[in-house]
N, C-alpha and C positions, 0 to 999 in steps of 0.2 A: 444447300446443306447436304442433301444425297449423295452429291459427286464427294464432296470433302466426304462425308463420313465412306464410303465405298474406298477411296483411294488411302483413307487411313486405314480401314481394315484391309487393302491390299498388300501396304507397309508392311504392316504389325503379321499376315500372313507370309511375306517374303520373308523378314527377318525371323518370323520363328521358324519356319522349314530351311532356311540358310545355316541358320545358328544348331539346325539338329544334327547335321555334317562334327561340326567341332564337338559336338556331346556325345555322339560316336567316337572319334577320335580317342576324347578325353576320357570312357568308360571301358575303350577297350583294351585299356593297361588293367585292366581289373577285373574282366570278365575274358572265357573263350567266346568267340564272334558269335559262335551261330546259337548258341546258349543264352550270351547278351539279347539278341534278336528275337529267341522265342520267348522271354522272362519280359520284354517291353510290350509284347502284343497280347499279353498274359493279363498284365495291365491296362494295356489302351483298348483288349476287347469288352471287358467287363463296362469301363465307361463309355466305351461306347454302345454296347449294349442298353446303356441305363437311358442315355438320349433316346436311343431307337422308341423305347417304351414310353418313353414319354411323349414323344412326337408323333408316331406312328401306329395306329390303330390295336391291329396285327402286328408285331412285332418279331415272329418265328415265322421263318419262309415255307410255303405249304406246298406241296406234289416235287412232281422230279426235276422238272422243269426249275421252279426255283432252286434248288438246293443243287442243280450241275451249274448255277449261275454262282453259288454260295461255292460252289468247289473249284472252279478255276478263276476266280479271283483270291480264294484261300489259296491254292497253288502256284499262281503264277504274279498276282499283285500283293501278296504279305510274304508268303515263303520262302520263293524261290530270288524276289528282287531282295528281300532284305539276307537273306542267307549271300548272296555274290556281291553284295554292297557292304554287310561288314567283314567280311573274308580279306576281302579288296580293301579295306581302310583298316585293316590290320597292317598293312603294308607301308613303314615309314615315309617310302612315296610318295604314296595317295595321301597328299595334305586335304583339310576340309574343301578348298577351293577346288582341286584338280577332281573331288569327285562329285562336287555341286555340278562344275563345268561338264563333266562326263554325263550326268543325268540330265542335264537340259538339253539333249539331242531326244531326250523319249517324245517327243512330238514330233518331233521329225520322223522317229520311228513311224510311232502312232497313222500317222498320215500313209506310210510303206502299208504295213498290216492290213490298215483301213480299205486301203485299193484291194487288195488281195481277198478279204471276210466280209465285206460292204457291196455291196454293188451297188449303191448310189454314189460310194466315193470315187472319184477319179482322179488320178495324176498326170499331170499335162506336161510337155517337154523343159517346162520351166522347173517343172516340179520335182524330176526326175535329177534335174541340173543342181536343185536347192538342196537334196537329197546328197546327192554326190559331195556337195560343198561341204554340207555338214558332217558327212564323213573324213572328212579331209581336216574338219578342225579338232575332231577324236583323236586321229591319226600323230598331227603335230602334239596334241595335249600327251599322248602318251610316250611320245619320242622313241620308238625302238631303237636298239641297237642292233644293227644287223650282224653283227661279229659277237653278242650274246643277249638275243632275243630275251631270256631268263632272268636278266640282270634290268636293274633302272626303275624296276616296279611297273614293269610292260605286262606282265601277268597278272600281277594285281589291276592293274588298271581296264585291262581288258577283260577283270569278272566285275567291273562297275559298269562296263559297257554292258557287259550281260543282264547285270540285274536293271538297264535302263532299259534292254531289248524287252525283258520279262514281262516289265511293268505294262511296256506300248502294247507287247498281245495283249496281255488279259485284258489291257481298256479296253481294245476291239471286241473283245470277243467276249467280254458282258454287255459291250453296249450292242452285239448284234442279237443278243439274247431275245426272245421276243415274250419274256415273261412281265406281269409289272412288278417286280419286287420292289419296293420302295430305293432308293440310295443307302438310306441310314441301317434298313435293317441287313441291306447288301453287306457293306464297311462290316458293320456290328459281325456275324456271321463269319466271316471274309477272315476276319480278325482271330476270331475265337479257334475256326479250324485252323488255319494256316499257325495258328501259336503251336496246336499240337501237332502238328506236320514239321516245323521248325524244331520242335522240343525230341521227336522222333529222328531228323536229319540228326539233328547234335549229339543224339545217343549214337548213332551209326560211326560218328566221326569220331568218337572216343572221348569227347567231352562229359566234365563231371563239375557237380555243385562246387564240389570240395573244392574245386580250381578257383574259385571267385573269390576273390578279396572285398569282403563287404566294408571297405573305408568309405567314409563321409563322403568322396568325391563320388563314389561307384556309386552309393545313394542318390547323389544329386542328379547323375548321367540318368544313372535310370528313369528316376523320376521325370525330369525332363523331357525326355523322349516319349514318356508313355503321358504323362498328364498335357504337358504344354502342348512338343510337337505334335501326339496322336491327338488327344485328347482337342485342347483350346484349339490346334491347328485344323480340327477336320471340321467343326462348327465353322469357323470362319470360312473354310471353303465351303461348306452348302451351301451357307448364304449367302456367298459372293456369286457364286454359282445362276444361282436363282436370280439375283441381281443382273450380272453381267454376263454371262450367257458362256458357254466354251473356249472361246475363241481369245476375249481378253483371259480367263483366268488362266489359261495356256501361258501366259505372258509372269507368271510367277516362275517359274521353269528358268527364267532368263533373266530375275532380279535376285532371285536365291541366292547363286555363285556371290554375289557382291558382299553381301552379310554372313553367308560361310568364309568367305578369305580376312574379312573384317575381325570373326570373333576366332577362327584361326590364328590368327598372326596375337590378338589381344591375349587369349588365355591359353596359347598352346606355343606361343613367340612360333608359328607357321611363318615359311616365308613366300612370298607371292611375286613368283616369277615372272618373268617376260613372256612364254613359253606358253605360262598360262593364261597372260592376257590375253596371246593371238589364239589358241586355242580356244577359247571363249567368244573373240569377236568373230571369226571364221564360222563356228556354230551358228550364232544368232544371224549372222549373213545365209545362211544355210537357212532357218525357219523363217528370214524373212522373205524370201523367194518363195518356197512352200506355201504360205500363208498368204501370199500377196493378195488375192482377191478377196480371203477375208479382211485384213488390212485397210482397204479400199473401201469395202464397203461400210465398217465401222468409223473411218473417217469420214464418210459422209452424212452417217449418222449422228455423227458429232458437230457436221457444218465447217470442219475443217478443211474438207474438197468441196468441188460442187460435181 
């Protein structure tokens, strides 16, 4: 009964963080990007704030040491990744799939970072190879054109690369953080500054309230994003977390793309290329080399090796 209920809340996790690609898509006819972005975390900070306080003893991070853990994950895992991820799917280009498919390399990143800010992590010639590969199925996913690099949505595409590079630092480098600040009140924090870090970018870029179309849809995008995706989706990941340990729930990264192109294509008529297929299996060819001896070892774990 634990495996089935774990593997249904990994579902119901892949498809809500898949399906949040298309709710981008779909609110960014109606919001400027980087305004949409700091007005959803505006939202998903508050409740998640309200979890923190519930769960969590202490729920405001104390001394310096927490709150430079509270500042580069507000910077570089709320602000910075979502400011270059809907910039980037502003771009007719970037279908929900092709920027699910671009954020499933952030482990791969993650594993890069890790070696460099980690000193227990290491990267082995396989690993460097897996690394390589996965760049290689960015590479195809984005398609340049070498006669006009500008054009095709190779710029946009390569600020989703960006906000996937973002995300892998900050993972590194809260988790080398050597404070305990809980997770939830991390997020919670993470969330609230990074909204006004995001709300301050978007002032710099000339964006304005005025510019948002508050229709039915733009309501539903938002809310989506900040109740379901932030919100229902980040519960589900603690305690899958907690459950399945890093290494599987890294394996969401890699089921997303499928439910982003799915509810792409259903509610935005997206179309899901060829292009994007290999792009996608290149990647996951990419983190499975990386991963391997994790891999191994949770197979055996399972009794599916010996």
């Amino acid at each position: 009964m634990s495996r089935t209920r774990n593997l249904a809340l990994f579902l119901v996790l892949a498809a809500v963080w898949g399906s949040a690609f298309m709710a981008i898509n779909a609110g960014l006819a109606y919001f400027p990007p980087v305004l949409f972005a700091a007005f959803r975390f505006d939202i998903a900070g508050v409740v998640m704030l309200a979890y923190a306080a519930y769960v969590v003893d202490d729920p405001i991070p104390r001394g310096r040491d927490e709150w430079t853990t509270v500042a580069v994950g507000a910077t570089l895992i709320i602000a910075a990744y979502h400011a270059f991820l809907f910039v980037g799917e502003s771009d007719p280009a970037v279908t929900s799939a092709v920027a699910a498919v671009i954020v499933s390399l952030s482990p791969v990143l993650t594993t890069v970072f890790a070696r460099a800010f980690l000193p227990s992590e290491r990267l082995t010639v396989v690993g460097v190879i897996g690394l390589l590969v996965g760049l290689v199925g960015a590479v195809v996913l984005a398609a340049p054109d070498p006669s006009n690099l500008a054009g095709g949505g190779t710029i946009a595409k390569l600020l989703v690369l960006l906000a996937a590079a973002s995300f892998a630092l900050g993972s590194v480098l809260t988790r080398a953080s050597d404070d305990d600040l809980p997770i939830e009140t991390m997020e919670a924090w993470s969330m609230l500054v990074g909204a006004l870090l995001t709300h301050l970018l978007s002032l710099a870029l000339g964006e304005s309230v005025a510019d948002v179309a508050w229709t039915t849809e733009a309501v539903l995008a938002l809310g989506y994003l900040s109740i379901v995706a932030s919100g229902l989706g980040f519960l589900i990941y603690f305690d899958l977390l907690d459950r399945l340990g890093p290494i599987e729930i890294n394996l969401v990264s890699y089921v997303a793309p499928v439910f982003a192109a799915i509810s792409g294509w259903l509610f935005l008529s997206e179309a899901i290329t060829p292009t994007t297929v290999a792009g996608f299996l290149i990647i996951c060819l990419g983190f499975a080399l990386v991963k391997r001896v994790a891999f191994r070892d949770a197979l055996r774990e399972y009794g599916v090796v010996g």
